[in-house]
C-alpha positions in Angstrom: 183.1 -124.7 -229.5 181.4 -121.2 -229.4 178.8 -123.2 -227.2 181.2 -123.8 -224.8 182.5 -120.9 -224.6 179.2 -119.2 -224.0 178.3 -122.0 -221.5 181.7 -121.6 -219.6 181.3 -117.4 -219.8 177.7 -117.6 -218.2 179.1 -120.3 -215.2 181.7 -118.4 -214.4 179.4 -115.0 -214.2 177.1 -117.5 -211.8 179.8 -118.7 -209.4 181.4 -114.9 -209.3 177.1 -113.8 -207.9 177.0 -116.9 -205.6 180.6 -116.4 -204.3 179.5 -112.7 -203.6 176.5 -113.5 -201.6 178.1 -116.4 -199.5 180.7 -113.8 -198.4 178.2 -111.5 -197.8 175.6 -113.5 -195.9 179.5 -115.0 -193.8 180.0 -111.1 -192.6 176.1 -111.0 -191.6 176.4 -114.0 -189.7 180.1 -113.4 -188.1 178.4 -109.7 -187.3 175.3 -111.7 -185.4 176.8 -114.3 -183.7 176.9 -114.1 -179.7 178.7 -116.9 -177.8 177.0 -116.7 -174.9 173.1 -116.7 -176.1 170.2 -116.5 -173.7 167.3 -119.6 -175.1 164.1 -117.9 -175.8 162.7 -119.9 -172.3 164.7 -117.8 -170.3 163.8 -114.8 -172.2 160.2 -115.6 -171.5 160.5 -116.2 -168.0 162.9 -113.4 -167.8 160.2 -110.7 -169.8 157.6 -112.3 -167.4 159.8 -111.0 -164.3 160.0 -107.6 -165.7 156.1 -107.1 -166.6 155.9 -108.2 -163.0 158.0 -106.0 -161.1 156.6 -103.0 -163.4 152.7 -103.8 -162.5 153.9 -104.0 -159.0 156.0 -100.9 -158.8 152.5 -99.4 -160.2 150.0 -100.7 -157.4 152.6 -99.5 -155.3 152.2 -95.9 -156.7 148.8 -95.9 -156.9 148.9 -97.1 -153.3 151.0 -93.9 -152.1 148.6 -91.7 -154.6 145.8 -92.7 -152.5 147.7 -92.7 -148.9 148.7 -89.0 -149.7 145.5 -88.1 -151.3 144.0 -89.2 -147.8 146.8 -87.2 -146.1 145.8 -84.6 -147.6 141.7 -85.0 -146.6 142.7 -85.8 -142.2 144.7 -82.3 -142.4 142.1 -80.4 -144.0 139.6 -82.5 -141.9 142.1 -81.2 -139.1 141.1 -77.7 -139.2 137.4 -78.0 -139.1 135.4 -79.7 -136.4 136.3 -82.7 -134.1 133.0 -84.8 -135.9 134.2 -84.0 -139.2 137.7 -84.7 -138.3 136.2 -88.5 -137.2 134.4 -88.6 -140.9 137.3 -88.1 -143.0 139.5 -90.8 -141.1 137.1 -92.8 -141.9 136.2 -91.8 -145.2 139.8 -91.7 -146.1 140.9 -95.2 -144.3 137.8 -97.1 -146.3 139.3 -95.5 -149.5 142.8 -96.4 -148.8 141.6 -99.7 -148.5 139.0 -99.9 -151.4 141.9 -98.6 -153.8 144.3 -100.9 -151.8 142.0 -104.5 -152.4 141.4 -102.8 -156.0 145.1 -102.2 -157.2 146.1 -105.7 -155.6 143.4 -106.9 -157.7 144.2 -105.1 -160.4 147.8 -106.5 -160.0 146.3 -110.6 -159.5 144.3 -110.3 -162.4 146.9 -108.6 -164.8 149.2 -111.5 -163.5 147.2 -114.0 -164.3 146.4 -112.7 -167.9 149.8 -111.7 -168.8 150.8 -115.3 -167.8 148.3 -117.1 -169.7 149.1 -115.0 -172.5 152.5 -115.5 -172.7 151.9 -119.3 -172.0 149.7 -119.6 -175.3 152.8 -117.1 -177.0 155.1 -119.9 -175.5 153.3 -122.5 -177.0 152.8 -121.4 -180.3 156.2 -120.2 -180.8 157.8 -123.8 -179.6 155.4 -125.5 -182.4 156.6 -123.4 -185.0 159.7 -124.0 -184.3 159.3 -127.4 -184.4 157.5 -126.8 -187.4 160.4 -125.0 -189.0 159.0 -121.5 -188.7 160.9 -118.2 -188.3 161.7 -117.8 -184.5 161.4 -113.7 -184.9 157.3 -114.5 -185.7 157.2 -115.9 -182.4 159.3 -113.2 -180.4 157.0 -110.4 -181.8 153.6 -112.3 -180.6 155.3 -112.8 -177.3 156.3 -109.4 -177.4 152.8 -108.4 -178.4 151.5 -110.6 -175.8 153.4 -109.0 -173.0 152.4 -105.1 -174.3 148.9 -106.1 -174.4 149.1 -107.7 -171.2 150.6 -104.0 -170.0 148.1 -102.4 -171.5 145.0 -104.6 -169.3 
């Protein structure tokens, strides 16, 4: 009898822990739950975009640093002799197009590597899902992916 009764005392102490944490872990997932949720495709493709528009708004700006930087040479080229006047348009027109062909390379090249490395992020974050793996691993490596393909 006293068996029991120790048995029954050290259920009941069990179920009161478990109860506990399944209303717990019920709040965490009524607090996380979003009806409308974006699939992790679509949050590639959509982080993708972004990186794009970004590297692009930054050839542009390099662009206008150089067309003001060259600006800047013609009027000071202005003020001094009709020959040298002729030099720095020319000067200045060959490096607005140097840093023109090198920020759209710049921008084809980051392209290119920030796509294939969000492919190969894609990739192995779909076969560890598959594979039963946490989905937040594979967000971070895309996330890394798309930071390091900031940073090139």
């Amino acid at each position: 009898m006293a068996i029991r009764r120790v048995y029954t005392d050290a259920l009941k102490e069990d179920m009161i822990v478990c109860c506990a944490v399944l209303a717990v872990a019920m709040v965490v997932t009524l607090a996380v739950y979003r009806k409308n949720r974006i699939p992790m495709e679509d949050m590639i493709k959509q982080r993708h975009v972004e990186e794009g528009e970004r590297r692009r708004s930054q050839a542009i700006s390099q662009m206008e640093a150089a067309r003001s930087a060259a600006a800047s040479r013609m009027s000071a080229a202005r003020t001094g002799a009709g020959s040298r006047l002729s030099v720095a348009r020319t000067a200045a027109g060959s490096r607005m197009e140097v840093a023109r062909a090198e920020a759209g390379s710049r921008l084809e090249g980051a392209r290119s590597d920030a796509g294939s490395r969000i492919e190969v992020a894609r990739a192995e974050a779909m076969s560890r899902l598959e594979g039963g793996s946490v989905v937040e691993e594979s967000e971070k490596k895309v996330d890394a992916a798309v930071v390091e393909a900031g940073k090139a």
